[in-house]
C-alpha positions as CSV (number, residue, x, y, z in Angstrom):
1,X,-38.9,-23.0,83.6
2,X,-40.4,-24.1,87.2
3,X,-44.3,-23.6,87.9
4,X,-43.4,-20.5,89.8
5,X,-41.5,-18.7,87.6
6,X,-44.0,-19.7,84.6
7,X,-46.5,-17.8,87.3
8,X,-44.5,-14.9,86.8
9,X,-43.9,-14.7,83.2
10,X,-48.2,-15.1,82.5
11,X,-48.4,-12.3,85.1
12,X,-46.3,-10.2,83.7
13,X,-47.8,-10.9,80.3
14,X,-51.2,-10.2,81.6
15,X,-50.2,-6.8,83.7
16,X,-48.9,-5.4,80.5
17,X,-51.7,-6.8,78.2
18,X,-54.4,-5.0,80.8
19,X,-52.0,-2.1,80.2
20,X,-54.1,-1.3,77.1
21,X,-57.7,-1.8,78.6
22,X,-56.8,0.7,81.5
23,X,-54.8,3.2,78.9
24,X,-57.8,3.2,76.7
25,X,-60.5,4.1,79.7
26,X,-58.2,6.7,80.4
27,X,-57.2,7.9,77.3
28,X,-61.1,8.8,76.2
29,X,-60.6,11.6,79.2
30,X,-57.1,12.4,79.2
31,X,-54.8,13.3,76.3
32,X,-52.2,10.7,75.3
33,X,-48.9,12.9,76.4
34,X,-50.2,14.9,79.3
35,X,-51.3,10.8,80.4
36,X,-47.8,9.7,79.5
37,X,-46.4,12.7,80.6
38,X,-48.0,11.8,84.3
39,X,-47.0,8.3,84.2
40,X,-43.7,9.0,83.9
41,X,-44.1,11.1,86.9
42,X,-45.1,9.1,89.1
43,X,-42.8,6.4,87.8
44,X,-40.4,9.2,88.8
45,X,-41.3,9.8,92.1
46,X,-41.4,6.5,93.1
47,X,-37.8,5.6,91.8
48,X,-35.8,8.7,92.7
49,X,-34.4,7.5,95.9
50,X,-33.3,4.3,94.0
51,X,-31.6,6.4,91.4
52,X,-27.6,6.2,90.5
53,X,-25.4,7.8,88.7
54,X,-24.6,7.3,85.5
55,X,-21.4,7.6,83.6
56,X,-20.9,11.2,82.4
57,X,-20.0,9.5,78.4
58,X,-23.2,7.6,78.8
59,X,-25.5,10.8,79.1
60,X,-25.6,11.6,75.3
61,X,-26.4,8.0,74.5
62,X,-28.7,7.9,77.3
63,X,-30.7,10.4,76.5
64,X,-31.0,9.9,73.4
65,X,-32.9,6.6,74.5
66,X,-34.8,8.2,76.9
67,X,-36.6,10.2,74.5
68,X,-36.8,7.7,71.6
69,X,-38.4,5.4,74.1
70,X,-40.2,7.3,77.1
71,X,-40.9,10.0,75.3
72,X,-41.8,9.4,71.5
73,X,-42.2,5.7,71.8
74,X,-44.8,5.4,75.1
75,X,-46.2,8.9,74.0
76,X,-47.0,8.1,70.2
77,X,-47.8,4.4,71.4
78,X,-50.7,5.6,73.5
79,X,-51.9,8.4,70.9
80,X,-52.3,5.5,68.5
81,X,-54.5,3.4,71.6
82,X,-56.3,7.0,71.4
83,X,-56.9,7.1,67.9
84,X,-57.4,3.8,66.9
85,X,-60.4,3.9,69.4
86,X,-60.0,-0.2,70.2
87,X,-57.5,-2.1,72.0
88,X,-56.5,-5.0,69.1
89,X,-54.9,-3.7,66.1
90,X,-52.4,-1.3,68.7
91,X,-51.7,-4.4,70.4
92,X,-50.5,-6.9,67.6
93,X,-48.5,-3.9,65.1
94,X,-46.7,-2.3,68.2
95,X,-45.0,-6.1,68.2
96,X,-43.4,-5.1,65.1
97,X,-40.1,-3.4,67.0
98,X,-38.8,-6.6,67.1
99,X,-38.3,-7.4,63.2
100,X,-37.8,-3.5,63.1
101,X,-34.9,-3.9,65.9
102,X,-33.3,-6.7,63.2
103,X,-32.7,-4.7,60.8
104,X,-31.9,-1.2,62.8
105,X,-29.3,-4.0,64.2
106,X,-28.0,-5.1,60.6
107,X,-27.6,-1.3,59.5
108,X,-26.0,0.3,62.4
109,X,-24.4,-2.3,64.4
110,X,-23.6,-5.0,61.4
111,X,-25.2,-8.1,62.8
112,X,-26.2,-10.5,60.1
113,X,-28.7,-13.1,60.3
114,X,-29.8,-15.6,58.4
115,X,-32.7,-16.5,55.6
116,X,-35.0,-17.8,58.0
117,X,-35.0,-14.5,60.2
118,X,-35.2,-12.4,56.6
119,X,-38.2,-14.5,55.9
120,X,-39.7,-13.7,59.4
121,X,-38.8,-10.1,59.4
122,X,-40.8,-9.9,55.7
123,X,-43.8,-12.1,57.0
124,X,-44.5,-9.6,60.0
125,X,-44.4,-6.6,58.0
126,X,-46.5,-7.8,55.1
127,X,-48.9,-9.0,58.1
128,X,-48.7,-5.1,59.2
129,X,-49.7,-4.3,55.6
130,X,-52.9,-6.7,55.9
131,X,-53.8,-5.1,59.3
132,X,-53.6,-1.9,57.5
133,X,-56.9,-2.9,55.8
134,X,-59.0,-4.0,58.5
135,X,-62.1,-2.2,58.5
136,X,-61.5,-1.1,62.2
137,X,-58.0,0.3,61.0
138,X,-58.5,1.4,57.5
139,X,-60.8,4.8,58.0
140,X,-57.7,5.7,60.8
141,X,-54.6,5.9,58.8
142,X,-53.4,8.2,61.2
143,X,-53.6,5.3,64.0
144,X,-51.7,2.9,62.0
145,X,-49.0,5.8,61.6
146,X,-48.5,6.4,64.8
147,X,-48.8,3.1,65.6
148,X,-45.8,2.1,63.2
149,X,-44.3,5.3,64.3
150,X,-44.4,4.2,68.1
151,X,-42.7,1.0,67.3
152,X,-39.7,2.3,64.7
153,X,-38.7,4.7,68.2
154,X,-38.9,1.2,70.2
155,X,-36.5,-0.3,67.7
156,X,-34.2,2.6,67.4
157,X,-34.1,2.8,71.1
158,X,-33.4,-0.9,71.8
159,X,-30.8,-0.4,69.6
160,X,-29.0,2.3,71.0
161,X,-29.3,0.7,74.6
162,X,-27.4,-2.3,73.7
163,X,-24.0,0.4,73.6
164,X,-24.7,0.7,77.3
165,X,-23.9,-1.0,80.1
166,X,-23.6,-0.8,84.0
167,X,-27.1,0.3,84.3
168,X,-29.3,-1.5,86.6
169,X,-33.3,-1.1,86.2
170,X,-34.5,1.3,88.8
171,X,-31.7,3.6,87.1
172,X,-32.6,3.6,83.8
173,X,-36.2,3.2,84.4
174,X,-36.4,6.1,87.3
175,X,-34.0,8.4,85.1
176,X,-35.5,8.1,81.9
177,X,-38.9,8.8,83.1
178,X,-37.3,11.8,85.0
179,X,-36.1,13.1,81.5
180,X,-39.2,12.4,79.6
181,X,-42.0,14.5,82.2
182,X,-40.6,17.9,80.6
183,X,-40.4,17.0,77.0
184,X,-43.9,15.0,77.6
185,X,-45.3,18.2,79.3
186,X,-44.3,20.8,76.4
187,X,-45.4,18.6,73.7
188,X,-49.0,18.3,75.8
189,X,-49.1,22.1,75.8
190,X,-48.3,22.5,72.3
191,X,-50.5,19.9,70.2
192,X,-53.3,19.1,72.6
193,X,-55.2,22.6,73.6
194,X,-57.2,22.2,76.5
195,X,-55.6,19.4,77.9
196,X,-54.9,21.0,81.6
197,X,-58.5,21.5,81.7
198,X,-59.4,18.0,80.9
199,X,-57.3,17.2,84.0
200,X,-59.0,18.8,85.8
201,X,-62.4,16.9,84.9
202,X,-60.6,13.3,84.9
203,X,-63.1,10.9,86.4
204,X,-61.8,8.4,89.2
205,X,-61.9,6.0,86.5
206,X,-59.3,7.9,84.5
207,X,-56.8,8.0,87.4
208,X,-57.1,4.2,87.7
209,X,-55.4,4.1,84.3
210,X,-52.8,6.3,84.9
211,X,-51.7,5.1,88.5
212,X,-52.2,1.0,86.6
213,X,-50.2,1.9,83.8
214,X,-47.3,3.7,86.5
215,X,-47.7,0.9,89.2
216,X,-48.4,-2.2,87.3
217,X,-47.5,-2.3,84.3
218,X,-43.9,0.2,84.8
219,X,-42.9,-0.8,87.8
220,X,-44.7,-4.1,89.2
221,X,-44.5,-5.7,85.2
222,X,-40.8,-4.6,84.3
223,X,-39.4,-5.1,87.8
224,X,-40.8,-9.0,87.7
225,X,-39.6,-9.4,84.4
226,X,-36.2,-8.0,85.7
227,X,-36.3,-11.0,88.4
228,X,-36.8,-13.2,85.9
229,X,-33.7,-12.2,83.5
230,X,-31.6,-13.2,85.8
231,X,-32.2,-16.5,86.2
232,X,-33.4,-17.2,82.7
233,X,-32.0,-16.2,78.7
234,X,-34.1,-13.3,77.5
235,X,-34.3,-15.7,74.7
236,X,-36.2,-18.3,76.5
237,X,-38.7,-15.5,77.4
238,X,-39.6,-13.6,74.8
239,X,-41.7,-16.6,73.1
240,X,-43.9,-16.3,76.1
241,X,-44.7,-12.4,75.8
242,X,-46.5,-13.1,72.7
243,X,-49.1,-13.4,75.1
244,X,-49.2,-10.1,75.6
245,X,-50.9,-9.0,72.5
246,X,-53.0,-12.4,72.3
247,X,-54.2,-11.6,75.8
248,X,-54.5,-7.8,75.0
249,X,-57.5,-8.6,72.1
250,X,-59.1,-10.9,74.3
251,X,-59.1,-8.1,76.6
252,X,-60.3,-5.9,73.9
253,X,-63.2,-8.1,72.5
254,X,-64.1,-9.1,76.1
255,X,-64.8,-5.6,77.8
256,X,-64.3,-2.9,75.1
257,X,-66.1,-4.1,72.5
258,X,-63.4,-4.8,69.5
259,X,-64.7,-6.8,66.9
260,X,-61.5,-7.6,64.8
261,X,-61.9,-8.4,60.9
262,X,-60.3,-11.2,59.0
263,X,-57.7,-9.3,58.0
264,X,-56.4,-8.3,61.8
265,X,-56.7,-12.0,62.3
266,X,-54.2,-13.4,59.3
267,X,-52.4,-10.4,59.8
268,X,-51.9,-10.6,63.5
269,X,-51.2,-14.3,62.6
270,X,-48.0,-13.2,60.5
271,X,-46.8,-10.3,62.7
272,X,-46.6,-12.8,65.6
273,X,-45.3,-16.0,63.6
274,X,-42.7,-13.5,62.3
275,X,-41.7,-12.2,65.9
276,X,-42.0,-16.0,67.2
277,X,-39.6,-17.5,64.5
278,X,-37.3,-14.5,65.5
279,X,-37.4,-15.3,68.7
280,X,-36.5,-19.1,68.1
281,X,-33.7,-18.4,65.9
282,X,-32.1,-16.1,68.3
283,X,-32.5,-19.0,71.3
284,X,-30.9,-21.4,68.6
285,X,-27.8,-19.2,68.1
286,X,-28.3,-17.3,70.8
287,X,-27.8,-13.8,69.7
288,X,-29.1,-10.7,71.6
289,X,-33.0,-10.1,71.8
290,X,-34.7,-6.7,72.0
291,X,-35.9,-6.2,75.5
292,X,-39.8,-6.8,76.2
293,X,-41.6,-3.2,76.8
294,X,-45.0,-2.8,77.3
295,X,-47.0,0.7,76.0
């Protein structure tokens, strides 16, 4: 990879790990679906004279990602951020799609893989189980469900994707958020009273967030990592996105005050050794990665 594109890759690592920091600011004034809800909007408006069509026996398929993964995946992921009330433990589980999007791909689409990815898969999920009893996790259940929750949509939706093709980024991204606004909306209205009103008393500070998470991390983060899929294997870039979550705790402990446990530490250590060695084995026989996605 040249010095330039390396660049890239460590800013798109760090636009998507400052995702967090911004969502969390935002999140302790805003709800998390009415704020994913307005996200997707603006992702929306921005895109919508970029949009295509797509295939009329793509839309069921389609769909159905769009709401696994702009809906219930970004949604849950950022009630989690919410409810977890730091930045760290959010950061390393939600990389636990990618073992999840193994299996998913085992089950429904038959792909095999070998004992060294089986081993990986177990090692990140018994470093999610360790995680699970951090002290900063372990009074929050709830977090850690939706959390888990958040990343099982990720997989499923990753999954589905790889039965479509023909469908270039500013599509799928402007269309999916398009479909999710409505669905984000009603859920907003329906399990978080008084959230309109909280809107209306969002600080400057909570509008930063929103318009970062739309601007940077959606369209800025995901339209450089587009540029950089087609000129390198998504398998020689996912190893570097671990950074994400690495840089996401030293965001967390820098300016919001985390203070991870032991236990987030060895379990973060297996969670991203697990998604690492998966990563590697899929480079070595070069089978299909899930695609990178921030929260």
């Amino acid at each position: 990879m040249s010095p330039r594109d390396l660049f890239l890759i460590l800013a798109v690592c760090m636009a998507w790990a400052g995702n967090f920091l911004f969502s969390a600011y935002a999140l302790l004034e805003i709800p998390a679906f009415l704020y994913t809800a307005l996200r997707m909007a603006i992702v929306a408006l921005v895109l919508v004279p970029f949009l295509k069509p797509v295939r009329r026996d793509q839309w069921p398929r389609f769909l159905a990602v769009a709401l696994c993964m702009n809906v219930l995946h970004f949604g849950l992921s950022f009630w989690a951020l919410r409810l977890a009330g730091e930045l760290s433990a959010v950061a390393v589980v939600m990389q636990s799609y990618v073992p999840m999007s193994a299996l998913l791909a085992w089950v429904v689409l038959g792909e095999r893989f070998a004992w060294r990815t089986g081993t990986a898969i177990a090692a990140s999920f018994l470093g999610v189980l360790v995680i699970g009893f951090d002290p900063s996790i372990v009074d929050r259940p709830a977090a850690m469900l939706a959390m888990l929750a958040s990343a099982a949509f990720l997989a499923l939706g990753t999954v589905m994707m790889r039965r479509l093709g023909g469908i270039g980024l500013a599509t799928q991204q402007g269309w999916s958020a398009l479909i999710a606004v409505l669905p984000l909306l009603a859920i907003s209205l329906a399990f978080e009273p008084g959230s309109l009103a909280a809107l209306a008393d969002a600080s400057p500070r909570a509008w930063i967030g929103v318009c970062y998470s739309a601007l940077v991390a959606s369209l800025l983060g995901h339209g450089v990592y587009f540029l950089l899929l087609q000129r390198h294997p998504v398998a020689q870039l996912t190893p570097w996105l671990l950074l994400t979550p690495l840089l996401a705790v030293a965001l967390g402990i820098v300016f919001w005050g985390d203070e991870p446990g032991p236990q987030l530490w060895i379990g973060g250590a297996l969670v991203l050794g697990g998604v690492a060695t998966i990563a590697l084995r899929a480079m070595a026989k070069a089978r299909p990665l899930p695609p990178a996605r921030d929260i």
